[in-house]
N, C-alpha and C positions, 0 to 999 in steps of 0.2 A: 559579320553575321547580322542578317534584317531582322530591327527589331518590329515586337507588334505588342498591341496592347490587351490584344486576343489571346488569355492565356493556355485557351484548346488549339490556338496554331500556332504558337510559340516554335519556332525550332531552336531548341533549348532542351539539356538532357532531362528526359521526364515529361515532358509538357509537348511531344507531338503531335499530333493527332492526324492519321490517318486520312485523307480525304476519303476513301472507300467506304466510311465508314459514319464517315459526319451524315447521310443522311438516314443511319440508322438511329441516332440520339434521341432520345428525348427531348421535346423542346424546355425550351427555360423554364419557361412558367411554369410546364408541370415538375419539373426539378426543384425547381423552389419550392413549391407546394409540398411537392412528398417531400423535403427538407424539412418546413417549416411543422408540417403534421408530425413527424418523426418525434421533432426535437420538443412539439407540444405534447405528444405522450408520454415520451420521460418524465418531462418537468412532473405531469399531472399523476403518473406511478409513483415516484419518490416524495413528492407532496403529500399523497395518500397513505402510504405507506413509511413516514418516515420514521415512527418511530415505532413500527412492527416488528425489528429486528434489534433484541434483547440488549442494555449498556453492554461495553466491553471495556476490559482493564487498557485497550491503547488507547481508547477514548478520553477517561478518565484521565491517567498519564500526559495529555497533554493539554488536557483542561487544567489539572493542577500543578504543570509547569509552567504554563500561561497566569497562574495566578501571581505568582512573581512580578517583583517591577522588571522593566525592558530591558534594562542592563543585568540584572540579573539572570535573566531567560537566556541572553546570549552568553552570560558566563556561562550556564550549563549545556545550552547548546553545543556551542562552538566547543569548548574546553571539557566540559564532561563527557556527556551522553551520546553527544556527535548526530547525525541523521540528515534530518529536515528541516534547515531552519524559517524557510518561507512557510512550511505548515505550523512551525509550531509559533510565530509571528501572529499567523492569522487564529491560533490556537488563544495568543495574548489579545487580543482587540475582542474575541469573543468573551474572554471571559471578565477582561476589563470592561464592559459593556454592559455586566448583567446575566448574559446568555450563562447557558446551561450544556448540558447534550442536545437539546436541542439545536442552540444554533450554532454551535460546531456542523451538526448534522444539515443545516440551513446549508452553509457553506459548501459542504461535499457533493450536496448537491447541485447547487448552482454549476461549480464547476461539470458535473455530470452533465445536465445540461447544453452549457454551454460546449463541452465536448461532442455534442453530437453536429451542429452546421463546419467546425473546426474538422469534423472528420471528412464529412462531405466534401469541404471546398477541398482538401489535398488529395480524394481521391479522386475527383475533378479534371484534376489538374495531372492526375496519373495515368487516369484508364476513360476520363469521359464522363457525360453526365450519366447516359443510361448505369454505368458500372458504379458510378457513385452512388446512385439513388440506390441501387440493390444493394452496396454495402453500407448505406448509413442505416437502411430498415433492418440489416442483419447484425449492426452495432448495437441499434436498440433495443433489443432484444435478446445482447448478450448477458449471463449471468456477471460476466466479469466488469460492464460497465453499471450496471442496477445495482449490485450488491455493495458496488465502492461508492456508490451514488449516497448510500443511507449511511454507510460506514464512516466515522467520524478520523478517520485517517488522511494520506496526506494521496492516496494515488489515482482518486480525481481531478484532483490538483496535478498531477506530475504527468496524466495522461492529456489534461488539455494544453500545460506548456511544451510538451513536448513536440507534439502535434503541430503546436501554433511555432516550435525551432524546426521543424520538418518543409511548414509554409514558407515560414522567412527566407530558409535554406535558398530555396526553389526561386524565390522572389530574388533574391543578390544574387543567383548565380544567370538570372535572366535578364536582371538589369544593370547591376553592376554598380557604381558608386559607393560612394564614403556612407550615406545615407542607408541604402539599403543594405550592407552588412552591419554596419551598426547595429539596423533592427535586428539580424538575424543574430546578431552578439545577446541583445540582452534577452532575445525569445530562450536563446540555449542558456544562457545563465539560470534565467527561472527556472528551468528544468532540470539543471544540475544542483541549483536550491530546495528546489522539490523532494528529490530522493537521490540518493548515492549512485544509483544507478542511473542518472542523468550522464554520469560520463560516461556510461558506454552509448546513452544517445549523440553526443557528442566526437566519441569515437568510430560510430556508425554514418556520422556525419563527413567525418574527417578521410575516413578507408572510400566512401562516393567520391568527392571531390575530388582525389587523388587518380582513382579509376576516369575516371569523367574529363578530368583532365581540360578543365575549364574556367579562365577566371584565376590561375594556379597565383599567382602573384598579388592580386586582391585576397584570397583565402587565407593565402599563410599566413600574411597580414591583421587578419580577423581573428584566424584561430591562433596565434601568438598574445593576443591583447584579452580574447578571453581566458589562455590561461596565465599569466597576470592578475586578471582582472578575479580569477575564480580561488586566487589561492586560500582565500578563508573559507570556501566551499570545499579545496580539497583537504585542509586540515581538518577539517569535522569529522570529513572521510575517514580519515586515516584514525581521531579519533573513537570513532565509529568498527572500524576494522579491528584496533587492539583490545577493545572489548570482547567480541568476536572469533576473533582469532583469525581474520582473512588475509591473505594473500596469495600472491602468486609465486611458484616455482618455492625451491625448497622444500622444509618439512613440511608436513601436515597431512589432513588427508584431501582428496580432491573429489569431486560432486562425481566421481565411479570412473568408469570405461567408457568409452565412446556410444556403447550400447544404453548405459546409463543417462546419458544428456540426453540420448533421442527419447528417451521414457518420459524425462520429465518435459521435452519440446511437446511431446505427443498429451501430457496432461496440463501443459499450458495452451493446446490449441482442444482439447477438452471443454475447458475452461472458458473461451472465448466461444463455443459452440456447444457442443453435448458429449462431456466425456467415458458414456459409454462406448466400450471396445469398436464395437458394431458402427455405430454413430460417428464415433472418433473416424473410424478408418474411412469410411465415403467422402467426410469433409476433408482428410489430406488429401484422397485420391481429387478430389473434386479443385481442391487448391492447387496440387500439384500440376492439372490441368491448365489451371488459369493464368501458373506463372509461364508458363508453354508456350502459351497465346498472347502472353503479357513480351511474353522473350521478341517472341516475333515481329510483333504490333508495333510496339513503344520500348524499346531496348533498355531506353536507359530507364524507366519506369521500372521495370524486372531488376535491374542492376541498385536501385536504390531498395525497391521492396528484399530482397536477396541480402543489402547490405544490414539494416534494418534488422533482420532475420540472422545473418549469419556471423556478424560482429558478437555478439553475446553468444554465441553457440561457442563461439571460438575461445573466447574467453572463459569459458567453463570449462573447456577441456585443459585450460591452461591451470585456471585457478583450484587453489587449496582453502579448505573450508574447514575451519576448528569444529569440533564436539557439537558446540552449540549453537550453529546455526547452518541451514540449505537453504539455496534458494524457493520461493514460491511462486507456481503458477501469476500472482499480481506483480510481482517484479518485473515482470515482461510487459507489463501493461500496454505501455508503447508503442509496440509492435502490433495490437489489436488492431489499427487504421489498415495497416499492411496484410496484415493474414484476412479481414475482409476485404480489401481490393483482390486480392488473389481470387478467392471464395470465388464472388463478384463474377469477375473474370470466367472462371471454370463453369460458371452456371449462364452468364448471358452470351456468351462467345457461340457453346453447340446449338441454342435455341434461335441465336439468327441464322442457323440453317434453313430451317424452316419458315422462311420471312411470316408468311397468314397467319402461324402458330406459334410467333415468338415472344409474344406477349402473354399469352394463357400458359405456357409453359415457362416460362422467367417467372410470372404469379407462384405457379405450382411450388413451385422449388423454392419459393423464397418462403411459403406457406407451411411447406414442412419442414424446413428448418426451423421457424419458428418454432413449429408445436415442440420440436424434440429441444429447443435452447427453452423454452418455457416450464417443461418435464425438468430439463437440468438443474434447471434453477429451485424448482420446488424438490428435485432430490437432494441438491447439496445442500440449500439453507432454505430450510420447509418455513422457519418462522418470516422471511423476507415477505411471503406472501401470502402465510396466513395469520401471521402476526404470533406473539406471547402467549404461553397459556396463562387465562386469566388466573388460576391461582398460584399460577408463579410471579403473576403480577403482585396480585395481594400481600401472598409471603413477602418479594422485594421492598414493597411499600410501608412494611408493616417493622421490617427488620430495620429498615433505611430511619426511620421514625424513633424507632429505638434508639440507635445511633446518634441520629440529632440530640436525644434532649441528654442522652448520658454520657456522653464524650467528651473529655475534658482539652483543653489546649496543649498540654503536656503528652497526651498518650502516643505511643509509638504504634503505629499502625504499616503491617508487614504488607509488600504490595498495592499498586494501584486497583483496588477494589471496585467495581461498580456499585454494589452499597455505597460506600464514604461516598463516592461522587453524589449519588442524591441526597443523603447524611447534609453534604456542602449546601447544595441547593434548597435544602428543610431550613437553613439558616443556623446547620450545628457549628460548633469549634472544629471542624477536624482540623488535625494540625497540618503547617502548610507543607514541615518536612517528614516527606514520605522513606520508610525504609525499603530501598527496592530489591524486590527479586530477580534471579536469574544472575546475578552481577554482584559477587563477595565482596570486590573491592568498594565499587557504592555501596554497598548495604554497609559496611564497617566504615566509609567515610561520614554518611548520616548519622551513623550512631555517636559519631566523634563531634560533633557539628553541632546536634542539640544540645539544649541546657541540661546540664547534671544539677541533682541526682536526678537517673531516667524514673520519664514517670508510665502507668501501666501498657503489657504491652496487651495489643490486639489482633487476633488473626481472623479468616473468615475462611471458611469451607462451601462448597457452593456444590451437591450433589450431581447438578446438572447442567452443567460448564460442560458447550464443545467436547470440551478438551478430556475428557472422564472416557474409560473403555465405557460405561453404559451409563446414561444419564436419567436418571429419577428427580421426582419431585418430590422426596421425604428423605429426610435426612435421619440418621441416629441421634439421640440426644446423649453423647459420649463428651467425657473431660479428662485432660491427661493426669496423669501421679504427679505428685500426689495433690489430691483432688482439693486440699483445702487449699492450694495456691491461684485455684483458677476458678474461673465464674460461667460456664458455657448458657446460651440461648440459642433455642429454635424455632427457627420459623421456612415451616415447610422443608426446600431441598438446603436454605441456608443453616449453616451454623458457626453460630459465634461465640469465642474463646475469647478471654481477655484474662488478666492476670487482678487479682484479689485489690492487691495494691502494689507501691510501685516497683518496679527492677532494681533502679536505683543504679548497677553497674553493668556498662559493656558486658563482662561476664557473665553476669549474670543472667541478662537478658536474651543472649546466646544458647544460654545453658535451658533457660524456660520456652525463648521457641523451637529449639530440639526436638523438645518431646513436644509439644504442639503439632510439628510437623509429622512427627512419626505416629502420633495418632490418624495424621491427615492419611499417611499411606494405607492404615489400616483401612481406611475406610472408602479405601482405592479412589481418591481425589485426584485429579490429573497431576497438578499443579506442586503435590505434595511433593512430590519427590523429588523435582526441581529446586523448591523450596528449602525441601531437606537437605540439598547436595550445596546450597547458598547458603546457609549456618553452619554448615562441618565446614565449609572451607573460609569462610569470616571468623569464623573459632581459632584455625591454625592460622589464618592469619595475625587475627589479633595476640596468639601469642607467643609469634614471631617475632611481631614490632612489638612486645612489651617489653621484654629485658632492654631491646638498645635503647626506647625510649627514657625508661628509669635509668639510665646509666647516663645521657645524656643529663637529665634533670640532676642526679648525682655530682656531676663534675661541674654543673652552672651553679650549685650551691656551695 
């Protein structure tokens, strides 16, 4: 096989490129340009707008797991909580550092960012410059990469390692040596560091090369040594899964009918574009065009974008997913590079019919797509771009403030709160072990963990949380029974409970955020009932394991 250093004439799967077609391209220059403008608009939106878009409790959560020392971050990582350990790594450098939400949010960005020339050069390397340029402009401009950009989460981070295992891929399978799988080894490890869902990038990886049928003897080679080399990535996993309740085959329930994956394919290319009905369905029709042209053109380009695509499709039809949790539209993140080549594809492909008019009509189309991904994004997360309402600011600021100076080191605070996080950064005591929600077995392991007697506990209500069927900005000023046990404050849509004085026992302290909680359902709080359903089952828990516990202590006396 001739090699070249040319990676648009490569003949190598993925990386052909058409002669018929080379002098339709775009020249370099202006590829890099529209590249380089692209990628300086993001920076300069997410810059702007970083901190428009209101804290979040995942934020928090890995700020105040990051505040741990390094060894301890990985004991909960790896062995507890399970996840992300290169996000919540970079979760610990931020907050050992000084940083805040802020520069978590620094971070998330960058990688945003730098995900966009990362996207360009492997659409590049797929479909060409002209098709790259129209899919890096139709990247920037997705809600799915803005929104994760400000977002102090890990899947800016997971969308540009991935990305950069997608380039490596392409790069060993065209050049071959010890050297360049290598690279491509530890590009896909950070990606499967990144998020759980790295191994189906990996998997996605694994089902091309097999197809492809290239290099077969150097791959297995590579993809044996990463998994090896990733087995503390898939224990997290797994940690991560029995949380959860995930797996494959067997009991449980599974993410629907085959009808039900296309629903939610269809609101993660939404997502990536404008998930209106109307809007949705032109961008498939328009996609499904481009992988057509994609099929025809550059074979194995369609064959990776398709694997990409249809490795986690497939996987969903296999997997079983517990009570408490589906997947979401950002889990796919990934795949965004690909369903914009596609895109791409389906809109510069029909416009070089017209050679005179194939530039004011590629404009066109890339034009309205924009407006309707611009629309999206101010429909689904209106504050991304036009920031907090100022008096929801105030209230924050004002409750956060409270918290710093009356918070003691001892108090038990339920959930990762966005208050306590600025609470932290006002320079209060919050305590550094949090009781978590969602997860009975943590929340009763925390409570086992701090110093007895438990000192008071703390909840927080938030009127206007996402997550709430209607969200206001005035909350009730309500305390649960009986009232002389609890202390409640309002400020605007927050309200905050705390207990008189202290708990004192597990029981106890179970028994007082109970009815905490079920005041929260009253006042139709998203969170509450989640919350509530994490104390009734930490209650029978805990007293499950009390009798064997005391019998044990019984018999060691």
């Amino acid at each position: 096989m001739t090699e070249t250093t040319d990676a648009l004439a490569a003949p190598v799967p993925g990386l052909v490129t058409p002669r018929a077609t080379e002098a339709a391209e775009v020249s370099e220059r202006s590829y890099l340009a529209g590249v380089a403008g692209c990628t300086a608009a993001v920076a300069a939106f997410l810059s702007v707008q970083l901190l428009a878009w209101p804290p979040h409790e995942d934020e928090t959560l890995a700020l105040f797991v990051g505040r741990d020392s390094l060894r301890g971050l990985l004991d909960t990582v790896l062995g507890e909580r399970g996840g992300a350990p290169l996000h919540f790594l970079f979760s610990w450098i931020v907050a050992h550092s000084g940083g805040g939400l802020a520069g978590i949010r620094i971070v998330s960005a960058a990688f945003a960012a730098a995900s966009v020339p990362a996207t360009a050069a492997l659409a590049a390397r797929l479909a060409g410059r002209t098709v790259a340029l129209a899919a890096t402009v139709l990247v920037s401009a997705s809600w799915m990469l803005l929104f994760h950009g400000v977002y102090g989460r890990m899947y800016s981070l997971f969308l540009l390692t991935s990305t950069l295992s997608f380039l490596a891929l392409l790069r060993a399978l065209r050049r071959g040596g010890t050297g360049a799988w290598a690279l491509w080894a530890l590009a896909v490890l950070l990606a499967v560091a990144s998020h759980p869902y790295g191994a189906l990038v990996l998997a996605a990886q694994g089902v091309y090369v097999l197809l492809a049928r290239e290099r077969l003897r150097e791959a297995l080679a590579a993809f044996a040594a990463v998994g090896l080399l990733g087995i503390p990535f898939w224990r997290t996993d797994l940690v991560l899964a029995g949380r959860f309740d995930v797996g494959v085959g067997g009991r449980g329930e599974t993410l629907g009918s085959p009808g039900s994956v296309l629903l939610y394919l269809k609101d993660v290319a939404g997502d990536f574009t404008a998930g209106w009905t109307a809007a949705v369905t032109v961008v498939l029709l328009i996609a499904l065009a481009g992988l057509l042209v994609l099929r025809r053109e550059r074979p194995w380009s369609a064959l990776l974008a398709v694997c990409a695509i249809g490795t986690p499709t497939a996987a969903f039809l296999l997997a079983r997913l517990g009570h408490s949790t589906a997947p979401q539209s950002r889990h796919l993140i990934f795949a965004l590079p690909f369903f914009a080549v596609l895109l791409a594809s389906g809109i510069v492909r029909p416009a070089r019919l017209l050679p005179r008019h194939s530039t004011p009509l590629i404009a066109l189309a890339l034009g309205c797509l924009l407006v309707v991904e611009v629309a999206w994004g101010r429909h689904k997360t209106a504050e991304l771009y036009s920031g907090e309402p100022a008096v929801r600011i105030a209230a924050r600021h004002e409750a956060s403030a409270w918290l710093a100076r009356t918070t003691r080191p001892d108090d038990l605070v339920l959930g990762y709160e966005p208050l306590f996080l600025e609470a932290w950064e006002r320079g209060g005591p919050i305590p550094r072990s949090v009781v978590p929600r969602a997860d009975p077995k943590l929340a009763l392991r925390a409570l086992e963990h701090v110093r007895h007697p438990l000192g008071r506990g703390v909840w927080v209500f938030d009127a206007s949380d996402t997550g709430n069927t209607e969200r206001v900005l005035t909350i009730p000023l309500r305390s649960p029974v009986p009232r002389s046990a609890y202390e409640p404050r309002r400020y605007g849509p927050f309200l905050i409970v705390r207990t008189r004085g202290p708990t004192r026992t597990i029981r106890r302290y179970l028994k007082l955020a109970r009815r905490v909680e079920l005041l929260g359902t009253t006042l139709d709080i998203g969170d509450a009932g989640v919350n509530l359903d994490t104390v009734l089952a930490a209650q029978r828990r805990y007293e499950r394991e009390r009798p064997a516990s005391a019998s044990r202590s019984t018999v060691s006396r």
